[in-house]
C-alpha positions in Angstrom: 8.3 16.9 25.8 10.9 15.4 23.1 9.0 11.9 24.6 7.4 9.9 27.1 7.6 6.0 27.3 5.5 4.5 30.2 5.3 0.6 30.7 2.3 -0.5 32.7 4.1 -3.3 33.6 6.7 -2.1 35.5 4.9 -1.3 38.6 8.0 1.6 39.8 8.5 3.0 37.0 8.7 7.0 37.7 7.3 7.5 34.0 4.3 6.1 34.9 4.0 7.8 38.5 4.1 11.5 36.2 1.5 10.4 33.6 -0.7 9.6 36.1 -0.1 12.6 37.8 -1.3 14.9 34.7 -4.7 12.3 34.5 -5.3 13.0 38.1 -4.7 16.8 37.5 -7.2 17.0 34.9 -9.6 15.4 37.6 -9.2 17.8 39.8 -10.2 20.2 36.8 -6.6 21.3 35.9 -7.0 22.3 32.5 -3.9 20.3 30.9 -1.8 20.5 27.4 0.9 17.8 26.5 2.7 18.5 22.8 5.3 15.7 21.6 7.5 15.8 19.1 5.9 13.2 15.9 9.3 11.7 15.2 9.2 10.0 18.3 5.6 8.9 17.7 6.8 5.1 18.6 8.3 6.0 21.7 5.9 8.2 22.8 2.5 5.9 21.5 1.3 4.2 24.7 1.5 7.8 27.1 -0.5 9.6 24.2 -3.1 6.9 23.7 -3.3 6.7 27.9 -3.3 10.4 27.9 -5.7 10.9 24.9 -8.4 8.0 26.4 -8.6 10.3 29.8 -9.4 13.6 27.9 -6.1 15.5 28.3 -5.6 17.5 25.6 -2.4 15.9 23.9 -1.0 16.2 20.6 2.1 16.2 18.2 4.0 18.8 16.5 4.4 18.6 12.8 6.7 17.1 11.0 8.0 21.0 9.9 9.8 21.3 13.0 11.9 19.3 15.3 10.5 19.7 19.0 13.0 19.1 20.9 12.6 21.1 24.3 11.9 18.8 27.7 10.1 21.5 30.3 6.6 21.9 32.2 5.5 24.9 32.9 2.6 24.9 36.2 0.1 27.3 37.3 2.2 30.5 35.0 4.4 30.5 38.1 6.2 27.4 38.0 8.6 26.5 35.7 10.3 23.1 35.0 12.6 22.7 31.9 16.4 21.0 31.5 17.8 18.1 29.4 15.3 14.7 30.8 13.1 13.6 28.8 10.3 11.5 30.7 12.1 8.0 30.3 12.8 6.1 33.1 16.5 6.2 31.8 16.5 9.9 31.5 15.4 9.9 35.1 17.2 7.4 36.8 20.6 6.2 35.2 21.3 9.4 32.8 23.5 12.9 33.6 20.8 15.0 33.2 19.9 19.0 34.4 16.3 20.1 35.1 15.9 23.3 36.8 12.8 24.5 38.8 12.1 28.0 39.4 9.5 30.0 40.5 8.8 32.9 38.1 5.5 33.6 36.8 7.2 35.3 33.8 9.4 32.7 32.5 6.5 29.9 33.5 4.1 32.3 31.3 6.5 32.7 28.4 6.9 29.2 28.6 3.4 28.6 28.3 2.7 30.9 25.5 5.3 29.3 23.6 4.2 25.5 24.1 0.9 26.8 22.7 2.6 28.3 20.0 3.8 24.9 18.6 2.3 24.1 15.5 0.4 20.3 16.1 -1.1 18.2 14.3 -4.5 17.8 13.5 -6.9 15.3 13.7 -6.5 11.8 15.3 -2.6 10.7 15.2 -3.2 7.5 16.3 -4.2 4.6 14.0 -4.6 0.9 14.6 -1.3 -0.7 12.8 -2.7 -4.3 13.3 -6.5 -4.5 12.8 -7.2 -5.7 9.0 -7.0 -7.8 6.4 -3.5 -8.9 5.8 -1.7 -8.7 2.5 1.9 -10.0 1.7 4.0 -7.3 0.7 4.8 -9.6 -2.2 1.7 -8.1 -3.8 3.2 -4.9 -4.4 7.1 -5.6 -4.5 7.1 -8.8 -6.9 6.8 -7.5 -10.9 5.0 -10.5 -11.2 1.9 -9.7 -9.1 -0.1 -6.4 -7.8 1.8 -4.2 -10.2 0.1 -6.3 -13.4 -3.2 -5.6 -12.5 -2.1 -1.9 -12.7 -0.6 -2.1 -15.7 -3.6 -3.6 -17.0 -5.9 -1.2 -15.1 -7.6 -4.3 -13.8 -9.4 -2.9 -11.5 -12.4 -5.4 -11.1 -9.7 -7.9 -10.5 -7.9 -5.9 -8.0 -11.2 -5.3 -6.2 -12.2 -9.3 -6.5 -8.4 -10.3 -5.2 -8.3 -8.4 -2.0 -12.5 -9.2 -1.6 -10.7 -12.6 -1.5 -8.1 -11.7 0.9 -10.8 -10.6 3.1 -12.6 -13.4 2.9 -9.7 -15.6 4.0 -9.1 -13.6 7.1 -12.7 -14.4 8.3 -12.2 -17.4 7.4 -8.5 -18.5 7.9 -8.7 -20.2 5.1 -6.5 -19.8 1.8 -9.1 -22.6 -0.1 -12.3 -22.3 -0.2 -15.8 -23.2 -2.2 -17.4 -19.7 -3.4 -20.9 -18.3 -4.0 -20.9 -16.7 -7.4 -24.5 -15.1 -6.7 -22.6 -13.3 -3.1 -19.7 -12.9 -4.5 -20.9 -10.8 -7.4 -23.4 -9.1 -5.4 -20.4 -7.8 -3.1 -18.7 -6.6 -6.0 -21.7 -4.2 -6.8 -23.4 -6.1 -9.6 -26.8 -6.4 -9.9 -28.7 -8.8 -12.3 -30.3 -6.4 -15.3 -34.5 -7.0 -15.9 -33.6 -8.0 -19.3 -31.1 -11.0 -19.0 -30.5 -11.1 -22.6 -28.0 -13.8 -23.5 -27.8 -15.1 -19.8 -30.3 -18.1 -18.5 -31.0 -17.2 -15.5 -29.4 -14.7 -13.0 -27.4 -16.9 -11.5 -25.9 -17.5 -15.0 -25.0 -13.8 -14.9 -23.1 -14.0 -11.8 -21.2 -16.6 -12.6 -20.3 -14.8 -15.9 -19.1 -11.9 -14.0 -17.2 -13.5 -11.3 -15.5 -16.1 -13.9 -14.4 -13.5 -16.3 -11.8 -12.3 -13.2 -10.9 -14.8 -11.5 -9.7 -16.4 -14.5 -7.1 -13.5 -15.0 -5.8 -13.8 -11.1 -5.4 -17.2 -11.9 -3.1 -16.5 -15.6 -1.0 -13.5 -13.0 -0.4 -16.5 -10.4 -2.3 -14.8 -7.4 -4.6 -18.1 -7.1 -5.3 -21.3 -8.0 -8.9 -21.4 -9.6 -11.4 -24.6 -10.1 -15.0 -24.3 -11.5 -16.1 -23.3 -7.8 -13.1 -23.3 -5.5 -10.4 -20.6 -5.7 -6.9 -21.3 -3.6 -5.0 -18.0 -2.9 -1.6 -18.8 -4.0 0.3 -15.5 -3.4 -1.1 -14.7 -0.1 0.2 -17.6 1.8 3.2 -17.7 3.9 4.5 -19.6 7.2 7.1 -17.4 7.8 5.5 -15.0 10.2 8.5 -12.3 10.1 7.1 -11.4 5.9 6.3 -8.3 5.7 2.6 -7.5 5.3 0.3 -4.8 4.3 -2.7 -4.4 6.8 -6.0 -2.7 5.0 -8.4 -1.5 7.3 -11.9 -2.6 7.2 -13.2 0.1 7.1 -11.6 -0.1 3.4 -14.9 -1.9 2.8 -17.5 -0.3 5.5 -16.8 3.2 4.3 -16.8 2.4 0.1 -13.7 2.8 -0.8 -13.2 0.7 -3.2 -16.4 2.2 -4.9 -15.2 5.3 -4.4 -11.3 5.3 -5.3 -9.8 4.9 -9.2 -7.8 1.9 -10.0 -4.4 4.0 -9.7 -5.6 5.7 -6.0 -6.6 1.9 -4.6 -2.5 0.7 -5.5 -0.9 4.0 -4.1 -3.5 3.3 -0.7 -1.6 0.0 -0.6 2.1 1.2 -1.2 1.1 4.2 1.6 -0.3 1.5 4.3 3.2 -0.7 3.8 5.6 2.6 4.2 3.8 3.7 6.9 3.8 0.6 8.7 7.3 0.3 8.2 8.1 4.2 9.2 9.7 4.7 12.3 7.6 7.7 12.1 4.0 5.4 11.5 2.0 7.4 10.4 4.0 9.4 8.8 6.3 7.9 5.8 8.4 9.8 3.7 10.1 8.4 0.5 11.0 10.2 -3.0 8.5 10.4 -5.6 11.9 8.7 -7.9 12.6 5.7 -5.1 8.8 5.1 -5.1 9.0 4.4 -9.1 12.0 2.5 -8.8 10.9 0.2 -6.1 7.2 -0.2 -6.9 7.8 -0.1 -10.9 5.1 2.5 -11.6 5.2 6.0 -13.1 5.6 9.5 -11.9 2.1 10.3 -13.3 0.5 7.7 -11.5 1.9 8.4 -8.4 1.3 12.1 -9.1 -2.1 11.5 -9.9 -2.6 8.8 -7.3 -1.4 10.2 -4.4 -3.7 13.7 -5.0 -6.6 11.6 -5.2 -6.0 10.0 -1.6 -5.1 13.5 -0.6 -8.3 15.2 -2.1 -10.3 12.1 -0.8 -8.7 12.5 2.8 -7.1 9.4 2.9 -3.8 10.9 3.4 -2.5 14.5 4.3 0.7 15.7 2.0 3.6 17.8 4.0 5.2 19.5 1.3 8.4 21.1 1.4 8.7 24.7 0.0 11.7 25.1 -3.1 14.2 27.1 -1.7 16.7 29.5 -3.5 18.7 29.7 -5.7 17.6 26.4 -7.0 14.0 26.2 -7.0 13.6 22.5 -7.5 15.5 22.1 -4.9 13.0 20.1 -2.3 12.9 17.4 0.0 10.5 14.3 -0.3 7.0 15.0 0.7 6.0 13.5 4.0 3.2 11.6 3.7 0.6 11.3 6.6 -2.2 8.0 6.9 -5.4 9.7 8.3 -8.2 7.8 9.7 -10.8 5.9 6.9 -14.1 7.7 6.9 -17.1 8.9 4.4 -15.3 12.1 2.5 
C-alpha cells in the first residue's frame, strides 16, 4: 500500500475498521505481510507503529524504488488491487477503482511480487521527540557549534551539550555546578600522583575551568566561578527549530566513542532528518551541506563514513550512470536506532 493513515480518534473511520482487521487476522493465526512505500513514512507512521506493536510483520520499501501499487492479495485466491489507497478520503469522497477477483493465479503472482519488494531493514521507526533539545542555532549560526569544529574542540563540544543535558533534567538554563561530577562525567579521573594540583578537587576544577572558559569567549554561556548560564540555548519562541539528541547519546558512549568531526555531522543528520518529510530518511548534497553548515567536503566525507561504519546511520547511494560517470544524485541518508556497535 502507497499508505495508510488511521486516527484513533475518529471512532468511524473505515481506515481504522481495516487495520484492525489485519491485527485480528494475525490472531486468528493468519500469517500477515504489510510493505509501504518510505516516502510516505509520515502518513503512514501511526498504522505501522499499531501494526508493528501487534507482531504483524510490516515494513517499508527502500528509498531505490517508488512503491506505488494499492492491492491485497488473500488466501493465493483472492485478489484486491485498484487506485485507493487506505485513507478515509480515498475511500469515501475520492473517484477511485478497486477490483476484486477470484483467481488464485493472479492472487499468487500478486503475492510473490509483494514479497519481492526490496524493504527496509531494521527498526524504521525512531522517537522524533524524546531528548535533549538543542537550538538549531548551534549548527546554523557561524558564530557558534561550527567554532568548536574549527577548533577541533572537542572537550568543549562534549562539556556544552553535557550542559544541555543537564538543563533538560533540570529545566534550568542557570545553575550552580559540581566541578568534582562534572569532571567525572566527562571521563576524567584524578592521577595517584597530583603533581602541581593540591588536592583532587583542585584537579577537577582545573579541567572543567579550562572549557568552560572557551564556551564562554564563543558566546554559548555565561560563566561565573561556580555558576554557568546557557546563553545560546534559550529561546521562548517555541516554533525555533531544534535538534533532539537521544539519550541514549550518553547511555550507549557515544561521545567516547565518536571523533570530534562524526559528533557535529550526528548533529546536522538529527536536524535534517527531523525536518525530512521522509524522517528518517534525509537527503541533501554533499555541496548544499558545506554551504549551509560552513564545513568541508572532507569532513563531511570523513564524518559521515564514521557514523556509517559505527551504525549510526545507513548511506543509499546512487550508482553513476553513463555517459557521465559523476553523474549521481545525493546520497540518502537514513538515522538508525543508537546502540553498542
Amino acid at each position: 500500500m502507497y499508505f495508510v493513515i488511521i486516527d484513533e480518534e475518529d471512532g468511524p473511520n473505515p481506515v481504522n475498521v481495516l487495520v484492525d482487521g489485519l491485527i485480528a487476522a494475525e490472531d486468528r493465526g493468519v500469517d500477515v505481510k504489510v510493505v509501504l512505500e518510505d516516502s510516505k513514512f509520515k502518513a503512514s507512521r501511526l498504522a505501522y507503529q499499531k501494526l508493528k506493536d501487534e507482531g504483524i510483520d510490516v515494513y517499508f520499501d527502500t528509498p531505490k524504488e517508488l512503491l506505488h501499487v494499492k492491492g491485497v492479495a488473500i488466501d493465493d485466491k483472492y485478489i484486491f488491487i485498484g487506485s485507493a489507497n487506505w485513507s478515509r478520503a480515498a475511500i469515501e469522497d475520492n473517484y477511485e477503482v478497486t477490483y476484486l477477483e477470484e483467481s488464485p493465479e493472479d492472487a499468487i503472482a500478486f503475492r510473490e511480487y509483494v514479497e519481492s519488494i526490496l524493504v527496509s531493514k531494521g527498526e524504521f521507526f525512531l522517537p522524533a521527540d524524546d531528548g535533549v533539545e538543542l537550538l538549531s542555532s548551534f549548527l546554523l549560526s557561524s558564530d557558534l557549534g561550527r567554532q568548536l569544529l574549527k577548533a577541533q574542540a572537542y572537550k568543549q563540544l562534549d562539556l556544552y551539550l553535557l550542559l544541555c543535558r543537564m538543563q533538560e533534567e533540570t529545566g534550568k538554563s542557570y545553575f550552580e555546578i559540581d566541578y568534582d561530577q562534572l569532571a567525572k562525567k566527562m571521563g576524567y579521573e584524578a592521577p595517584a600522583s597530583l603533581r602541581k594540583y593540591r588536592n583532587a578537587h583542585h584537579y577537577y576544577y582545573e579541567r572543567i575551568h579550562r572549557l568552560l572558559i572557551p564556551l564562554k569567549k564563543h558566546g554559548l554561556i555565561d560563566y561565573k566561578k561556580g555558576k554557568v548560564t546557557l546563553k545560546a540555548n534559550v529561546s521562548d519562541d517555541s516554533d525555533v527549530a531544534k535538534i533532539i539528541i537521544p539519550y541514549e547519546y550518553w547511555k550507549e558512549g557515544y561521545s567516547d566513542k565518536l571523533s570530534m568531526r562524526a559528533k557535529y555531522l550526528y548533529l546536522i543528520c538529527l536536524y535534517e532528518a527531523a525536518r525530512s518529510t521522509r524522517y528518517p530518511l534525509w537527503f541533501r548534497s554533499q555541496k548544499d551541506v558545506s554551504k549551509l553548515y560552513g564545513i568541508s567536503d572532507t569532513t563531511i566525507s570523513l564524518g559521515m563514513q564514521e557514523l556509517e561504519d559505527k551504525g549510526l546511520i545507513e548511506i543509499i547511494r546512487d550508482k553513476p550512470t553513463p555517459p557521465d560517470f559523476a553523474d549521481r544524485q545525493a546520497n540518502i541518508y537514513k538515522m538508525l536506532p543508537l546502540a553498542e556497535d
